[in-house]
C-alpha positions as CSV (number, residue, x, y, z in Angstrom):
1,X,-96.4,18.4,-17.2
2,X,-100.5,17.9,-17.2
3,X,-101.7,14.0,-16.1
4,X,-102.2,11.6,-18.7
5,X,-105.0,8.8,-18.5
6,X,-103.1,6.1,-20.5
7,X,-99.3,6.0,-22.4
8,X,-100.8,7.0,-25.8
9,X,-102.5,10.3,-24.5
10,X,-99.0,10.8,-23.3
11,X,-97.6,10.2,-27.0
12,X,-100.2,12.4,-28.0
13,X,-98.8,15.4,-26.4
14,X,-95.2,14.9,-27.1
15,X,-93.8,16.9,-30.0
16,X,-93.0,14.6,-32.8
17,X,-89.4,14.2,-32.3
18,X,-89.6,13.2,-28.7
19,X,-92.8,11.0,-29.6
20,X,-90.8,8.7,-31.8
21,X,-87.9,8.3,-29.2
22,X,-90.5,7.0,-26.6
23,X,-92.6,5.0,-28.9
24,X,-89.4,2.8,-29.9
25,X,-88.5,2.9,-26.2
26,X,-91.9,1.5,-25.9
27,X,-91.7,-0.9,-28.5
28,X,-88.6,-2.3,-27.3
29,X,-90.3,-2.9,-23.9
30,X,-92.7,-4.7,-25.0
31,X,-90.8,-7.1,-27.3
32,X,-88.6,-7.9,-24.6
33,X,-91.6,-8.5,-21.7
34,X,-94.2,-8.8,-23.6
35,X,-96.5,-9.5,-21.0
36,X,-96.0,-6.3,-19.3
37,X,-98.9,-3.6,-18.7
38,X,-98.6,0.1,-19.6
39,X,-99.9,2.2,-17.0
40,X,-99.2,5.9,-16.1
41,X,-97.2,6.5,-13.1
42,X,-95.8,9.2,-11.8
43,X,-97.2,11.1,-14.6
44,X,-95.1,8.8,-16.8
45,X,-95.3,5.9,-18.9
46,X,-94.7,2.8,-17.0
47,X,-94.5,-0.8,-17.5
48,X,-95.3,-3.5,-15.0
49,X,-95.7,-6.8,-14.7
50,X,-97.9,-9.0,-12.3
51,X,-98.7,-5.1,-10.8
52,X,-95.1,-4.5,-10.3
53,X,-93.4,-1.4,-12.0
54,X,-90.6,-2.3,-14.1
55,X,-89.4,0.6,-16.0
56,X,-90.6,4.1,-16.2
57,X,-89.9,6.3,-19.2
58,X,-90.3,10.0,-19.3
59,X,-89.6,12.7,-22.1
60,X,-87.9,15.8,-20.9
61,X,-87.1,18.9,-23.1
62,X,-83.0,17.8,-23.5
63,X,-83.5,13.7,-22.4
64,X,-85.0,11.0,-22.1
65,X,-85.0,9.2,-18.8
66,X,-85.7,5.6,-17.6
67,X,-86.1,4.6,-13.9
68,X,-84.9,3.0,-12.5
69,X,-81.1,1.8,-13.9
70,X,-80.9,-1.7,-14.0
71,X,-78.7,-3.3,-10.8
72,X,-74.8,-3.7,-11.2
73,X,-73.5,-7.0,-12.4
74,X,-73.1,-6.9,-15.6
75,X,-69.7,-5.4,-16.4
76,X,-70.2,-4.1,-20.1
77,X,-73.6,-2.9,-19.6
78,X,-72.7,-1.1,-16.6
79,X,-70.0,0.6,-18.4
80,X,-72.4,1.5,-21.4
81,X,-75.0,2.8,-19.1
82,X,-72.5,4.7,-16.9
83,X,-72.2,8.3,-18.7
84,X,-76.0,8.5,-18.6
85,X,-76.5,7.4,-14.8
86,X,-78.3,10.5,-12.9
87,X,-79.2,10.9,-9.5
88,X,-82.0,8.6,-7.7
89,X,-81.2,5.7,-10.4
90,X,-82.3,7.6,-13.1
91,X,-80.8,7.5,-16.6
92,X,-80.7,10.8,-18.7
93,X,-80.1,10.2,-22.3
94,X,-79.7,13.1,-24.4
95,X,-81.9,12.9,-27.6
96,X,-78.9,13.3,-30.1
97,X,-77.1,10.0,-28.0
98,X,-80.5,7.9,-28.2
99,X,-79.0,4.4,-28.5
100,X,-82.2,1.9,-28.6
101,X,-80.3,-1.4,-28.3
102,X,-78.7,0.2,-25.6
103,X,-82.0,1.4,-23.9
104,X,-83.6,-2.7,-24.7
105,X,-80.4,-4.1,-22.9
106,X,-81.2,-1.8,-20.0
107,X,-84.9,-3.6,-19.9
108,X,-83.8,-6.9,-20.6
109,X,-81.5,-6.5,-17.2
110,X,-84.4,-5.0,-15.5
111,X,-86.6,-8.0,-16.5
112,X,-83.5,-10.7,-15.1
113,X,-82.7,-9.3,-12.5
114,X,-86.6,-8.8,-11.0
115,X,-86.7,-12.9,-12.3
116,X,-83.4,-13.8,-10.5
């Protein structure tokens, strides 16, 4: 995959299916930290906040992947997340299972547990 300067140059190069999947992923990140920053890392879009990465997001030709999965410790979410928890905390959505309230959750235990 070729380096991106920011998140919509990576849009830009997505096919148009994939494109949408991340641009609500990205929408849905920002409405639930709105304060966070979109930088590329890891040749991905990233959010942070205060310079801290928070959730990566990357397109892939079958998935879509966040890093990392949110910590244990909340029982339903964990079970929710479970089918599509990969190696090195990575979460591996297939396209056709997209499940965007699902994805926002995800974030919205990120953001907790990096306030707790």
């Amino acid at each position: 995959m070729p380096k991106f300067e920011d998140v919509d140059a990576y849009l830009a190069a997505l096919p148009a299916d994939r494109r949408a999947v991340v641009e609500e992923i990205r929408r849905r990140v920002l409405a639930v930290v709105p304060e966070a920053t979109e930088v590329i890392r890891y040749d991905m879009p990233t959010w942070q906040v205060d310079g801290q990465s928070l959730v990566h997001v990357a397109a892939w030709k079958q998935h879509v992947s966040l890093y990392p999965v949110p910590p244990e410790g909340d029982a339903e979410l964990d079970r929710d997340l479970a089918p599509y928890a990969g190696a090195k905390g990575t979460l591996k959505i297939p396209y056709a299972e997209v499940d965007h309230d699902l994805i926002e959750r995800a974030v919205r235990r990120l953001a907790g547990a990096r306030n707790a």
